[in-house]
N, C-alpha and C positions, 0 to 999 in steps of 0.2 A: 504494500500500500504506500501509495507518493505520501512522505512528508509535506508535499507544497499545496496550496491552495489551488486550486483548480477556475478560480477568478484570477486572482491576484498575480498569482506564482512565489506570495511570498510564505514564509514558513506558517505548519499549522500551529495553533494553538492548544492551550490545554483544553481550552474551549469549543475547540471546532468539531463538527460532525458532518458523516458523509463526505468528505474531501473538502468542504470548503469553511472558511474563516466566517465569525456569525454577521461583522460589521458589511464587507463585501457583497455577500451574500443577500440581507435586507436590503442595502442597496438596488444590486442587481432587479430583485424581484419584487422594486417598489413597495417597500414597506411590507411584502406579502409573505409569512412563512411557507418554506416550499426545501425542495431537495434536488440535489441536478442528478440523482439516482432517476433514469426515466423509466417510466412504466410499462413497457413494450419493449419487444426484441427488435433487432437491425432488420432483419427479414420485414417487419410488420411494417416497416419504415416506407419500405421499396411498393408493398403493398396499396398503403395506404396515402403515398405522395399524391397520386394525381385527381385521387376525391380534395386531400385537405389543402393544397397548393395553389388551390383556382385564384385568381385574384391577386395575388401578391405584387407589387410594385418594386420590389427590389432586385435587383436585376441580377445578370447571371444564368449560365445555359445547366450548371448543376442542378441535383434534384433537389428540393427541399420541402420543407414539413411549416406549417404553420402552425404556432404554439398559443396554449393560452394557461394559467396557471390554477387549478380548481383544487380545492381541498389539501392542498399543501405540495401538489406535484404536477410537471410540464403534460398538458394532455393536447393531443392532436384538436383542430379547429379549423371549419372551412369559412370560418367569418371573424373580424375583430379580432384577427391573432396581434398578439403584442412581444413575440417573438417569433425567428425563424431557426428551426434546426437544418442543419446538413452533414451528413455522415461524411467521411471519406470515400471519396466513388470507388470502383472496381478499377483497379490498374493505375488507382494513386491514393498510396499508401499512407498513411498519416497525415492526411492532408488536414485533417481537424487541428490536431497537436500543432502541425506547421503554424496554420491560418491563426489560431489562437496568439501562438509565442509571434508572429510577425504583426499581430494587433496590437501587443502590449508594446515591443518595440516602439512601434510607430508611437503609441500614445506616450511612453518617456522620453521621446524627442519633441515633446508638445506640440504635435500634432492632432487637430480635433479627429478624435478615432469612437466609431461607433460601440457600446460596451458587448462585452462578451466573456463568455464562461464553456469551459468542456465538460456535458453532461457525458452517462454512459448506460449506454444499451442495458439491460437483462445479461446480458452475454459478458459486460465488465468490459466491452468496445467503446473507446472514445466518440463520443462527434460534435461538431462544435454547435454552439447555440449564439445568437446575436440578436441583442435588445433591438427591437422596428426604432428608425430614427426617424421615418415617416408620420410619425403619431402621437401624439402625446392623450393625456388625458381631456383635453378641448375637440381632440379629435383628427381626423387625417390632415396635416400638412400640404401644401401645394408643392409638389416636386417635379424635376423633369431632368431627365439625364442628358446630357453636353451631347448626345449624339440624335436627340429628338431636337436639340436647339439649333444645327449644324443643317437640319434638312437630310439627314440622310438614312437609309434603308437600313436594317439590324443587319445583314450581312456587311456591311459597309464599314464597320464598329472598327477598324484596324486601317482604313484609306486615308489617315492623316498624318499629322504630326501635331510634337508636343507646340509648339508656335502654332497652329492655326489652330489647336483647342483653345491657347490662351487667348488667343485673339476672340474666339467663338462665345469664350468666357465673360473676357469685358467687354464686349457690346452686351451682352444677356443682363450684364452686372451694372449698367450706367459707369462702366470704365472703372470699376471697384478693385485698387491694386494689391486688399488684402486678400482678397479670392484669391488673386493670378501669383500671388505671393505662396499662397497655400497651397497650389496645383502645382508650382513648381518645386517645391518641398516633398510631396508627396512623389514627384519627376524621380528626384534625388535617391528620396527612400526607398523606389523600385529596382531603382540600379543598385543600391547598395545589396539589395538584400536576396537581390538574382528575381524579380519580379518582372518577367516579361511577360507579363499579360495584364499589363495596364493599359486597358483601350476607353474609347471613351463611351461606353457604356457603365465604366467605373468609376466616373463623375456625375455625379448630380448636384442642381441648383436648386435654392429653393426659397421661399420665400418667408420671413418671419410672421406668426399670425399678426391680424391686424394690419400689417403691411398693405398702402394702397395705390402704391404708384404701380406700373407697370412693369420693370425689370425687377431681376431675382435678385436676392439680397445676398446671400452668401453660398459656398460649397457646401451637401450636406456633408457631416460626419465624415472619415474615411471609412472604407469596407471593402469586401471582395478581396483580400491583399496577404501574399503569402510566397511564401521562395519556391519558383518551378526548379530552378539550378537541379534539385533533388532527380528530378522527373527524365528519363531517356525521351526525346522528342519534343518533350518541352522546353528545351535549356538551347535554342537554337540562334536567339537574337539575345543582343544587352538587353533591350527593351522593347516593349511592343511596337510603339510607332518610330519615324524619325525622330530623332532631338527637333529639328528644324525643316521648313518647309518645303527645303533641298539641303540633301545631307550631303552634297555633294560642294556645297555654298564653299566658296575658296576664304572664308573665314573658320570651317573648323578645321585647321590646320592639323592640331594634335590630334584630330581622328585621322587623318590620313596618315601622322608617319606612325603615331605608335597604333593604332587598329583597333582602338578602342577610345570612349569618350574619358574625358578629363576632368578635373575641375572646369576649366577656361571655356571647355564647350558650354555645360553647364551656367554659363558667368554670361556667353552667347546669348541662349533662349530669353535668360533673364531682362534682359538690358533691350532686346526686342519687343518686351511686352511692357516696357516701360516702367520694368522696375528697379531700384537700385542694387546694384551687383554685389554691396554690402551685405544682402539678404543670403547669397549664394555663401559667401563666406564666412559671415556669420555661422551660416545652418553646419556648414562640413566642420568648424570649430568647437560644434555643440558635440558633433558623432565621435568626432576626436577625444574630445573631454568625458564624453559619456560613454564610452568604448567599455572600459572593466563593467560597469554597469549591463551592458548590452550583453556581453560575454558572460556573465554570473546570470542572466537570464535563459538564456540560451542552454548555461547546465544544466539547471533547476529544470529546465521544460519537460515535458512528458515524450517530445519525441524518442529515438535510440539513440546511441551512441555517435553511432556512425555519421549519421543525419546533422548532432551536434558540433563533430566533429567539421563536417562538409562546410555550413552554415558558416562559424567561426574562418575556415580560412577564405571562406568567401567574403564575406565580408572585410578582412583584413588588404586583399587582395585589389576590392573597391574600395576602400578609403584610401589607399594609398595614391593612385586613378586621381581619386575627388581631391587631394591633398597638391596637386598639380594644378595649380591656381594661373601660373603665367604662361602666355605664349610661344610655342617651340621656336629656340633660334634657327 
């Protein structure tokens, strides 16, 4: 049985039961007692996805479960779910464990990251669960994903680059540069952490309630977000789209000689979308300072060994990349 909280990742308590810490946990489940022990087996899962699934607005071509909390445990719901689970699919293996630890991640580089917790099967199988950021207790949010703002088809989800989302973003946003500030953050956090399937159907805008003008007001939450590097077939690009709207642009210089992006490229995008490049180095400052942190999480995680192992020199491997801030002579 994991020592660690299964929210947090931080140690258990004398306190705690069922794998997770009692403060987190309330949290998590809105004031609601409950247990992330789920009441059904994996199998029941694959069963019953496409009755409880209807509806969902969160996007992603994974299966998933719509949750709601009744009598003190996560029960499947094909209306008003206020969570979503997702198993680890078939032919990608931990993918729950991954998605989890590269949540927490994201979220100690303060980055707004949507909440989440690893429940587990009948079986003692992990799968991850994630609080709806779509909804609160006033009721469904107005949201729309960067790739319904863009005009374009869902197979299309991967025909851009990270500049003409920003771009896509501050017009959607009345030219709001902490949005295109935080898209490009998240940019960052994909390469670091081997995340090449950041496309823009893993953006969304959305509006604050009450909000009455016309453009969206900020990025939701992050979500969807986890290291493929793991995955054979997966791990084929740095990143999902281009950095830029020709990668071929004779300003990313250090992509061409050393064959991979940089800091500088990164410092690129940023100063295209008209933000200050301070932002860029700043953030790569923060992963640097926060490194032992990143890495003591990465132990603690539920993934394996091996997986842990992988992760850590991946990422050492990218900061060094991102730590290359000036222009190749």
């Amino acid at each position: 049985m994991s020592k660690y909280c299964q929210i947090s990742l931080k140690p258990l308590t004398s306190s705690a039961t069922e794998g997770s810490n009692a403060s987190p946990l309330k949290s998590f489940c809105d004031g609601k007692k409950a247990t992330l022990d789920l009441p059904f087996y994996r199998s029941d899962f694959f069963e019953a996805s496409r009755t409880y699934a209807a509806g969902m607005s969160i996007s992603g071509a994974q299966e998933k479960l719509s949750l709601v909390i009744e009598s003190g445990v996560f029960k499947k719901t094909s209306q008003n779910g206020r969570y979503i689970l997702k198993p680890s699919p078939e032919g990608i293996p931990h993918a729950a464990e991954n998605e989890h630890l590269v949540m927490l991640i994201s979220k100690h580089l303060g980055i707004d990251t949507a909440d989440c917790a690893l429940g587990r099967f009948n079986d003692g199988e992990y799968a991850y669960i994630c609080k709806r950021f779509d909804r609160n207790k006033n009721g469904k949010l107005e949201q729309e994903e960067l790739l319904q703002c863009m005009d374009l088809a869902p197979d299309r989800k991967y025909d851009s680059s990270y500049e003409a989302a920003g771009k896509a973003l501050l017009e959607a946003t009345n030219d709001n540069i902490s949005a295109a500030s935080e898209l490009i953050k998240r940019v960052i956090l994909a390469y670091l952490v081997g995340n090449n399937d950041l496309h823009l159907k893993n953006f969304s805008l959305v509006r604050i309630p009450g909000s009455t003008h016309i453009h969206y007001d900020q990025l939701s939450p992050n979500y969807d977000f986890l290291c493929c590097d793991f995955y054979p077939g997966l791990d084929s690009n740095y990143l999902a789209m281009d950095l830029l709207a020709n990668d071929d642009d004779a300003e990313l210089v250090n992509l061409s000689e050393y064959g991979f992006y940089t800091g500088h490229d990164f410092i690129i995008l940023t100063e295209r979308l008209g933000v200050n490049k301070k932002l860029v180095i700043k953030f790569i400052g923060l992963i640097k300072t926060r490194l032992k942190k990143i890495f003591d999480l990465i132990s603690i995680s539920f993934l394996p060994e091996d997986k842990k192992a992988h992760l850590k020199n991946l990422i050492k491997q990218r900061l060094k990349a991102l730590l290359i801030i000036d222009k190749i002579k």
